[in-house]
RODO-2510 file (C-alpha; in nm, 4 decimals, decimal comma):
residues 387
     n   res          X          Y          Z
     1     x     1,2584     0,1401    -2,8726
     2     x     1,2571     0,4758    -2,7111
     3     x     1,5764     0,6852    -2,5870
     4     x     1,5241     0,6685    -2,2329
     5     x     1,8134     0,9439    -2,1657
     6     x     1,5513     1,1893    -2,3542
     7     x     1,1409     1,0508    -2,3259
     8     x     0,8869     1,1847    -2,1399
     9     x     0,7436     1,0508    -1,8213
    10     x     0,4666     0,8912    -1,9645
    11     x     0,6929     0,7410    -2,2114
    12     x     0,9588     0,5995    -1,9986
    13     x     0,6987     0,4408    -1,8206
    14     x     0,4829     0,2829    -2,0765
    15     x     0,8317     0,0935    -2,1453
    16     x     0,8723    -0,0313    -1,8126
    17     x     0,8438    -0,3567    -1,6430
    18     x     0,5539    -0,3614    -1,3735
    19     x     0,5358    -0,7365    -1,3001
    20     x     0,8141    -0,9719    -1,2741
    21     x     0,9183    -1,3047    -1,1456
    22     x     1,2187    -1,1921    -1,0109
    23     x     1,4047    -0,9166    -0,8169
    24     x     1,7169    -0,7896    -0,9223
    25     x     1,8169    -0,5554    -0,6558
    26     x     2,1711    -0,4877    -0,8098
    27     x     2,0142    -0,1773    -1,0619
    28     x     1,8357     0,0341    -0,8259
    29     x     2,1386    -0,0406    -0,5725
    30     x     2,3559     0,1129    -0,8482
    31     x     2,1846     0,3883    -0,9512
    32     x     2,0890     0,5040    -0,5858
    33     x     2,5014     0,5139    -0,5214
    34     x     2,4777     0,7645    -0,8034
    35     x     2,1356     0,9828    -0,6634
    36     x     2,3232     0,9784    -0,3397
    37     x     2,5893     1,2529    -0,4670
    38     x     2,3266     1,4608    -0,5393
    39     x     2,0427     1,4788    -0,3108
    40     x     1,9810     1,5433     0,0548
    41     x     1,7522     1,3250     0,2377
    42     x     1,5254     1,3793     0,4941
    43     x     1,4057     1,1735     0,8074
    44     x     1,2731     0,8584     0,6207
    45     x     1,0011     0,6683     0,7630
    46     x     0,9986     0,2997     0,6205
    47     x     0,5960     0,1218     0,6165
    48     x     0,6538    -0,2228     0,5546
    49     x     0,3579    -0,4756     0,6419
    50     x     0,1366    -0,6878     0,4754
    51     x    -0,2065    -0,4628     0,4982
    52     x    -0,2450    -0,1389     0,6324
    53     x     0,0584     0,0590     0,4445
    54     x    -0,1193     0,3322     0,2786
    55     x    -0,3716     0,3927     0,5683
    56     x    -0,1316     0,4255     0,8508
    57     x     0,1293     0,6383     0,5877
    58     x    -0,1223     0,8774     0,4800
    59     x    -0,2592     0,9401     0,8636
    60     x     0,0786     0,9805     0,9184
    61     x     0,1841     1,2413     0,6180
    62     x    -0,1326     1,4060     0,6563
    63     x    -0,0437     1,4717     1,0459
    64     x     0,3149     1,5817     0,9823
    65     x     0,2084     1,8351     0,7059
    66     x    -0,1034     1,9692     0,9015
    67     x     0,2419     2,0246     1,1681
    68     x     0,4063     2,2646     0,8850
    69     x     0,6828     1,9660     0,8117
    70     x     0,7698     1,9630     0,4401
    71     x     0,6527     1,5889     0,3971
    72     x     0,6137     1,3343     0,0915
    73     x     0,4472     1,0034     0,1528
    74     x     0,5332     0,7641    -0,1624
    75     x     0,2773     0,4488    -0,1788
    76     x     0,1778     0,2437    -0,4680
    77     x     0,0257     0,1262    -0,6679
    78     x    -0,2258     0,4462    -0,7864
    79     x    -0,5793     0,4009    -0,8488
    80     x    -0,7037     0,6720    -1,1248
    81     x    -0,3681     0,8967    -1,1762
    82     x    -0,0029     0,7481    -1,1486
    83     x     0,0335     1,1130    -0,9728
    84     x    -0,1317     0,9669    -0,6697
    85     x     0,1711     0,7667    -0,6004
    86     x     0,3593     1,1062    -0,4867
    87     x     0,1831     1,2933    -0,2567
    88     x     0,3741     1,6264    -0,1448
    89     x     0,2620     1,8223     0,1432
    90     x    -0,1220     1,7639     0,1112
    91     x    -0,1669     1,7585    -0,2463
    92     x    -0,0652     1,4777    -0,4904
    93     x     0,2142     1,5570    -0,7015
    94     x     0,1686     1,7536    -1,0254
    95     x     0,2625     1,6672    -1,3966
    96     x     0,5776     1,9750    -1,3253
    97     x     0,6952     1,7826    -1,0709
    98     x     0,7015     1,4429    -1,1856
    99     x     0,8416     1,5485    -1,5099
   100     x     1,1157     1,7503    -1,3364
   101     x     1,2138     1,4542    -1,0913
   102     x     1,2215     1,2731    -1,4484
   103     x     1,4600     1,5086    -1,6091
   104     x     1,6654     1,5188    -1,3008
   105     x     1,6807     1,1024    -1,3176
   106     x     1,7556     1,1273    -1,7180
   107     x     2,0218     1,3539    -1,6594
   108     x     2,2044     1,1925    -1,3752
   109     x     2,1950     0,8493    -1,4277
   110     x     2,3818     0,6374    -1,7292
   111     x     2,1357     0,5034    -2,0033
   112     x     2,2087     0,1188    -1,9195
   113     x     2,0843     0,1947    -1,5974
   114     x     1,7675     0,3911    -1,7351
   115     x     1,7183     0,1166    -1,9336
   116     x     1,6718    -0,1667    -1,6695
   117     x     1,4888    -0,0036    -1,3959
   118     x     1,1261    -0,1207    -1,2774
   119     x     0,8612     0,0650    -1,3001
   120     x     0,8239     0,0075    -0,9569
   121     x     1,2065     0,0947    -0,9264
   122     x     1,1927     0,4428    -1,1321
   123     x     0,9022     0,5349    -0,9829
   124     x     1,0393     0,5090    -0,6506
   125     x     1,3818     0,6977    -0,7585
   126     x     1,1615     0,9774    -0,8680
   127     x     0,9851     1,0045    -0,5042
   128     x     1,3308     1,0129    -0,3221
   129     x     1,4387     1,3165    -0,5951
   130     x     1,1186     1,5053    -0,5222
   131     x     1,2120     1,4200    -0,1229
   132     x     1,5568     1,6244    -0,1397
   133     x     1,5205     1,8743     0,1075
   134     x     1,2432     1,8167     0,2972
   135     x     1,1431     1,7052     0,6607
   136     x     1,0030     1,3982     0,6542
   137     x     0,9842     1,1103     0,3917
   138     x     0,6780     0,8568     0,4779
   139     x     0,8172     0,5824     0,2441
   140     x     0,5768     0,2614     0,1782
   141     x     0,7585    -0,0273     0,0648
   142     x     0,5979    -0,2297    -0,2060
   143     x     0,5245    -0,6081    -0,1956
   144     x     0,8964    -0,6902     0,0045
   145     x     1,0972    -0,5610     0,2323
   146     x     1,4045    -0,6098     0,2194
   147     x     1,5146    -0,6293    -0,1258
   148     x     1,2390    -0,3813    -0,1736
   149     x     1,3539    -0,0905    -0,4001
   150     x     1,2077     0,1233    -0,1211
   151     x     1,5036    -0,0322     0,0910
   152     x     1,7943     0,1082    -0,1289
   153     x     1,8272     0,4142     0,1414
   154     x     1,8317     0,3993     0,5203
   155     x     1,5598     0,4435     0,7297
   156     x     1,5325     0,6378     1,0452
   157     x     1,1749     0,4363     1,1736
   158     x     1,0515     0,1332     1,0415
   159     x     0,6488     0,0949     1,1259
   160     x     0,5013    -0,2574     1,0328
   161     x     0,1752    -0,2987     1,0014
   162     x    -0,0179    -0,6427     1,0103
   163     x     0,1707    -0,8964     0,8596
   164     x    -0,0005    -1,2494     0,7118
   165     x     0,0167    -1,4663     0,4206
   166     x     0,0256    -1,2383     0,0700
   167     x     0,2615    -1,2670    -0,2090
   168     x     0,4553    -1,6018    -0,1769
   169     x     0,6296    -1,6276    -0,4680
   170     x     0,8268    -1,3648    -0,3794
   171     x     0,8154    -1,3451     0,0058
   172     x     0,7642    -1,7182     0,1285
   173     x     0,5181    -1,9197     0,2076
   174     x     0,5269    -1,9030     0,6095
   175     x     0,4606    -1,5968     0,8383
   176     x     0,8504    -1,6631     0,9701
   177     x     0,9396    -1,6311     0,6408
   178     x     0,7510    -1,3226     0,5138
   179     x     0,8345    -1,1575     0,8497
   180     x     1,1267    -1,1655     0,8513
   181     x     1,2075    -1,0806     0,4780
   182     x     0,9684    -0,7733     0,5349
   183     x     1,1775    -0,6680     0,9220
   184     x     1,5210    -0,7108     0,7793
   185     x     1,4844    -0,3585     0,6075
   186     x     1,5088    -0,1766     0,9757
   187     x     1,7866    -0,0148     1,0000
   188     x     1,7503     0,1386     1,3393
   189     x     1,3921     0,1652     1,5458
   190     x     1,1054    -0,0784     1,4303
   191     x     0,7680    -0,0102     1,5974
   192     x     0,5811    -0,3304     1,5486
   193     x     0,2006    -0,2571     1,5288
   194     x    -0,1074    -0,4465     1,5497
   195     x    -0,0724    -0,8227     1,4472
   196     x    -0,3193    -1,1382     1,4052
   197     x    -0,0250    -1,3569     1,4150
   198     x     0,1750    -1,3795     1,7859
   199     x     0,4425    -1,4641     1,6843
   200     x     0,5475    -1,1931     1,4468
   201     x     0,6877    -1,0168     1,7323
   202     x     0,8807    -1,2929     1,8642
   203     x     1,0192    -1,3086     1,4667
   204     x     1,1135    -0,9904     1,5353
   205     x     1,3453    -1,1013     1,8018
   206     x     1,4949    -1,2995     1,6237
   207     x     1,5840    -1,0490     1,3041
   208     x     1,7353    -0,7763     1,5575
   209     x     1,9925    -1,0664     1,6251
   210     x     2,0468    -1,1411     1,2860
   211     x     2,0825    -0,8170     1,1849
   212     x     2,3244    -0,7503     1,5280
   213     x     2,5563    -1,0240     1,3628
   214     x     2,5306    -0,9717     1,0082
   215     x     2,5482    -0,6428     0,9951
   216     x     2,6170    -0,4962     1,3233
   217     x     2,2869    -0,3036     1,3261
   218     x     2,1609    -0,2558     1,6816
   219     x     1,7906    -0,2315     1,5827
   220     x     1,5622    -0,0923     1,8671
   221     x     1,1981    -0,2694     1,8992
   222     x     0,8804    -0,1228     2,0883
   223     x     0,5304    -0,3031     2,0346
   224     x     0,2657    -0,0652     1,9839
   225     x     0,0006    -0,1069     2,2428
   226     x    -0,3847     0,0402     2,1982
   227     x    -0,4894     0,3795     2,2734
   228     x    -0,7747     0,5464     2,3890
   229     x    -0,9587     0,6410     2,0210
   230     x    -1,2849     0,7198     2,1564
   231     x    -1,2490     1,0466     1,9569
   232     x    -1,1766     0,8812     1,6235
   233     x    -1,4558     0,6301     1,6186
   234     x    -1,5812     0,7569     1,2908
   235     x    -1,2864     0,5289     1,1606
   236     x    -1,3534     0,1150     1,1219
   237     x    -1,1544    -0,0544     1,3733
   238     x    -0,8459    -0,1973     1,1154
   239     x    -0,8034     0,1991     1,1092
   240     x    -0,7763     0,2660     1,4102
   241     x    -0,5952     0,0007     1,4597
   242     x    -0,3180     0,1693     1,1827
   243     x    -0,4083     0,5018     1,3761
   244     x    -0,2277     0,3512     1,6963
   245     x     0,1003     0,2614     1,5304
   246     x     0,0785     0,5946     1,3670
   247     x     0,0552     0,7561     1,7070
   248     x     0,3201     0,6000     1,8305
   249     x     0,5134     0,7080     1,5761
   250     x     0,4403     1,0656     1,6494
   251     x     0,5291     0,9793     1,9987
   252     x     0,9074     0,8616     1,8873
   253     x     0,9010     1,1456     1,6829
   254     x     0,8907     1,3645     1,9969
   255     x     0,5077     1,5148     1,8158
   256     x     0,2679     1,6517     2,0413
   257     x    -0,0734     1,4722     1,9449
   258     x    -0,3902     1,6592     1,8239
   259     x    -0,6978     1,4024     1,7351
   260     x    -0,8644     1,6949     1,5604
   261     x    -0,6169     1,7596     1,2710
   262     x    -0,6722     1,3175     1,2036
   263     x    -1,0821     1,5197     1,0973
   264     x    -1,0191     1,5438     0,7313
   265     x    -0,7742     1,3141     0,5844
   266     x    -0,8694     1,1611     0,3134
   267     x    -0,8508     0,7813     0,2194
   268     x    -0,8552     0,7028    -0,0862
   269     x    -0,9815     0,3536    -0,1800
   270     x    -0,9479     0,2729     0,2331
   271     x    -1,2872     0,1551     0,3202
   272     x    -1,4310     0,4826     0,1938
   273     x    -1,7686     0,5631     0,1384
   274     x    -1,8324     0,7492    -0,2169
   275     x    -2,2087     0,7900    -0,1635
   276     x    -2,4782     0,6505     0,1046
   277     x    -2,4567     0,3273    -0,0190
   278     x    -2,1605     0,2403    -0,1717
   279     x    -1,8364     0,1728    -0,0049
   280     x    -1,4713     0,0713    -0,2165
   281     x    -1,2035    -0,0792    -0,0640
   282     x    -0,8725    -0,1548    -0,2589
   283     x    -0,7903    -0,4998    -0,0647
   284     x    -0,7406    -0,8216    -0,2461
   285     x    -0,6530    -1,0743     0,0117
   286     x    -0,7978    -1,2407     0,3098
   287     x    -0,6653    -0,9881     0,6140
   288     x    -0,8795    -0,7502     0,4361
   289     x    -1,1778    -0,9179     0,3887
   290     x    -1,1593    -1,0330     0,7990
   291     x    -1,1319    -0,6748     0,8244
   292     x    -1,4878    -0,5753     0,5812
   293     x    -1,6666    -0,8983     0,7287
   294     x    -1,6203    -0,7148     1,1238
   295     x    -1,7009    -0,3560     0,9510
   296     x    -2,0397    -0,4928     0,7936
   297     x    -2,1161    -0,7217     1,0251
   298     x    -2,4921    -0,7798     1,0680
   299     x    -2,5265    -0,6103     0,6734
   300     x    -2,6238    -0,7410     0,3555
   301     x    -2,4358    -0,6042     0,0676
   302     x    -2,3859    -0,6627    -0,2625
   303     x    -2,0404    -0,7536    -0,3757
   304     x    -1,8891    -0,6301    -0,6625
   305     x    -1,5671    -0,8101    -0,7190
   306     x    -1,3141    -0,9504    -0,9248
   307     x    -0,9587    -1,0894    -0,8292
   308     x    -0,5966    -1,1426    -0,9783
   309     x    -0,5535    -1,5058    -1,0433
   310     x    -0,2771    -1,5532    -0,7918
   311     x    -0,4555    -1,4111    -0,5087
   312     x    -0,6774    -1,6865    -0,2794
   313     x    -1,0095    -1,5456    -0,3794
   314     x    -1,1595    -1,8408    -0,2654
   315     x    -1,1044    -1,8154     0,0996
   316     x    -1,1822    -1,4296     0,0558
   317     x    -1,5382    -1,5275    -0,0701
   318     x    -1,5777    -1,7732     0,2234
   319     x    -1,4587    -1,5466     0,4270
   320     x    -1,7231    -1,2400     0,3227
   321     x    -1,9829    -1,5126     0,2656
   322     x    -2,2085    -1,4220     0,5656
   323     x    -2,2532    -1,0839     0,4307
   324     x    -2,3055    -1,1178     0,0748
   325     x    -2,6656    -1,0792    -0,0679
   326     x    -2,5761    -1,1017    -0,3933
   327     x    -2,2160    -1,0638    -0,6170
   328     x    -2,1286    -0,8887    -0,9285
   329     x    -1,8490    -1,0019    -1,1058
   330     x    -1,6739    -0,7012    -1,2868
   331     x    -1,5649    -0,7313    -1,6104
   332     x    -1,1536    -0,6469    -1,6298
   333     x    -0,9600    -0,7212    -1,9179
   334     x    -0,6108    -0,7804    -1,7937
   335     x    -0,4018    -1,0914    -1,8245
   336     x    -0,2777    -1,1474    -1,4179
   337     x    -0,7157    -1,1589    -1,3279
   338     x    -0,8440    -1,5244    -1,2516
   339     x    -1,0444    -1,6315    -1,5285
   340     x    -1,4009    -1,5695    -1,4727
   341     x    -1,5685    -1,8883    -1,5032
   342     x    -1,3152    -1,9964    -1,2212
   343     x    -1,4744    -1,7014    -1,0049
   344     x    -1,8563    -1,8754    -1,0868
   345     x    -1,7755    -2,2133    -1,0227
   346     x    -1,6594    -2,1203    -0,6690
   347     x    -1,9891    -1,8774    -0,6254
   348     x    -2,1873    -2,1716    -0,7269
   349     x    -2,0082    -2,3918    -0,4318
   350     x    -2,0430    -2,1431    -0,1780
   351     x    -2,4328    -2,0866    -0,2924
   352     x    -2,3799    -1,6948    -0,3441
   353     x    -2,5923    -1,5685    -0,5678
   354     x    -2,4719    -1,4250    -0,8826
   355     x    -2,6464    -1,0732    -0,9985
   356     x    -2,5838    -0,9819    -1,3734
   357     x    -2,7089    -0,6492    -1,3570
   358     x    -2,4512    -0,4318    -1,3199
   359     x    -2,6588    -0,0959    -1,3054
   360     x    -2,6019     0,0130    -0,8824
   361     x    -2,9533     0,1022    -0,7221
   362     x    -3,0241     0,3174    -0,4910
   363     x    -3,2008     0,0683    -0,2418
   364     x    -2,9096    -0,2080    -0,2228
   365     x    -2,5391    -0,1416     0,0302
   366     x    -2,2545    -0,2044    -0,2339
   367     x    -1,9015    -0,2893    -0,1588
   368     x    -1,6268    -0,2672    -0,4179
   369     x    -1,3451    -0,4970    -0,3629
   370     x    -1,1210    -0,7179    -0,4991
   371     x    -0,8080    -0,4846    -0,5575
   372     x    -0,7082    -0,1666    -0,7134
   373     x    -0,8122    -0,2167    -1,0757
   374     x    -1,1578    -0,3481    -0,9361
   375     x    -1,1592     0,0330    -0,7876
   376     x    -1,0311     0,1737    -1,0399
   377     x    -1,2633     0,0366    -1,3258
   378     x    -1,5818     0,1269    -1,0802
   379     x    -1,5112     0,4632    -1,0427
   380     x    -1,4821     0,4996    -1,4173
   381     x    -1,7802     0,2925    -1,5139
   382     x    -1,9940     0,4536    -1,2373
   383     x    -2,3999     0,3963    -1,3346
   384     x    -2,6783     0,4890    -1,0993
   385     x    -3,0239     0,3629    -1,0978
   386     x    -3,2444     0,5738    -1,0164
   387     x    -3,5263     0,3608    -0,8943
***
């Protein structure tokens, strides 16, 4: 067992939890009480949502520090380097700074503390450390809400992005009940984007009240409407879709808006293009394959895919059926991914051919998707064909 009061980054965090059955809010609560003495925060901006988070945040960071604000946009998980997960005005985070913000957690907080923190939990201490002092905090919860570690400090706008069905072991199995677990963490504006399910706004009605009577928070609401994106077309349409509530944002934020400086963020693992034929996209449920079905519409591609075992990558295949030439079932070794003859007796059903070649040619469309470690395993295992 290592001495968390005096291990490295990369050791503290090879000891921590990353996937649990339950929350225990209590230790981050704690040790936040403690941070508070010490650190100044800025103007925190709170993404909660089911799909969308990391889009809409990092159009948002990326417009606030092309403004000259100071601004860090925290979002998980990380797809090649855990240094993604901290991005500080325009770059991500370096190995000084994350073992500095480690340091500074080692030295303030109590070892039984240490000890019990998340991964997702430390991690997301060591964003609001390397936040002290700046302008703007663009802080994407996790899978919740709010008992979300991201929730252990108040936020000054809450932005939701699309909510549906995704994680319901921990968040419900009902859009009422996800919604509202995911909207209790406003604390004083919530701009509601745009939704697939209706009634997610009227939800929202209903969690300013309880939140009025439990805890006497008078939480404003605006529903973002669509604006005129003629100029940012170059985007798919879930996007710009996250582009509007991200404008309206800017709008609350009393930010004058310029569609040029939106020209050259960059997206990683958002429906992104890495060469003329192959596109990855870190999504793993069915919102996001609705969204790559009405992107490739009228396409064939070839699918290469692979899914956790909890997520419902059955209706996902259904789903991007009508575009599928041909799948490619990559190889992960990890314990939560559905076990792969499961994944071929469903292909089988739904008559989608299976390719075992696993070399990419030059003459097929690819699409990576499935989630993050599908992404991140491509992009490490990259072969061309040059035929």
């Amino acid at each position: 067992m290592i001495n968390f009061k005096f291990a490295s980054l990369n050791e503290v965090l090879s000891h921590k939890t990353m996937y649990y059955e339950k929350i225990d809010y209590s230790i981050v609560s704690k040790s936040w009480q403690i941070l508070s003495k010490y650190l100044k925060l800025p103007y925190i901006i709170h993404i909660i949502g089911t799909n969308g988070k990391g889009s809409t945040g990092r159009f948002l960071a990326h417009y606030l520090q092309k403004k000259s604000y100071k601004t860090v946009h925290y979002s998980s998980p990380h797809i090649l380097k855990f240094n993604e997960r901290i991005w500080i005005n325009g770059k991500d985070s370096t190995d000084f700074d994350l073992n500095f913000a480690n340091k500074k957690l080692q030295d303030y907080l109590p070892l039984n503390l240490l000890e019990k923190l998340t991964y997702f939990e430390y991690t997301t201490l060591l964003a609001l450390i390397l936040s002290d002092g700046v302008d703007y905090l663009v802080f994407e919860a996790g899978l919740g809400g709010e008992f979300d570690a991201t929730n252990v400090v108040p936020s000054d706008l809450s932005l939701v992005t699309t909510i549906d069905i995704d994680h319901q072991s921990f968040l419900g199995n009902t859009i009422e009940e996800i919604a509202k677990t995911k909207m209790r963490s406003a604390d004083n504006k919530m701009l509601i984007g745009y939704q697939i399910h209706q009634e997610v706004y009227d939800i929202a009605l209903v969690v300013k009240k309880e939140l009025k009577e439990e805890f006497g928070r008078d939480i404003k609401i605006n529903k973002v409407e669509k604006f005129d994106l003629s100029a940012l077309t170059k985007y798919p349409l879930f996007l710009q879709r996250n582009l509007c509530l991200v404008i309206k944002a800017l709008e609350e934020l009393s930010i004058a808006i310029d569609f040029r400086l939106f020209d050259d963020v960059k997206l990683l693992g958002r429906c992104q293009k890495i060469s003329d034929n192959i596109t990855v996209d870190v999504g793993h449920n069915p919102l996001a394959a609705k969204s790559l079905l009405e992107e490739f519409k009228n396409k064939k591609i070839v699918l290469i895919y692979n899914s956790y075992k909890d997520k419902d990558y059955k209706t996902v295949l259904n789903i991007l059926k009508p575009i599928i030439k041909e799948i490619i079932i990559l190889d992960i070794d990890d314990k939560r991914i559905v076990n792969k003859n499961d994944l071929l007796e469903i292909c089988e059903k739904l008559n989608i051919i299976i390719n075992t070649n696993s070399k990419i040619r030059k003459d097929e469309k690819y699409l990576v998707f499935g989630s993050f470690l599908v992404v991140e395993k491509f992009l490490k295992s990259l072969e061309i064909d040059e035929r």
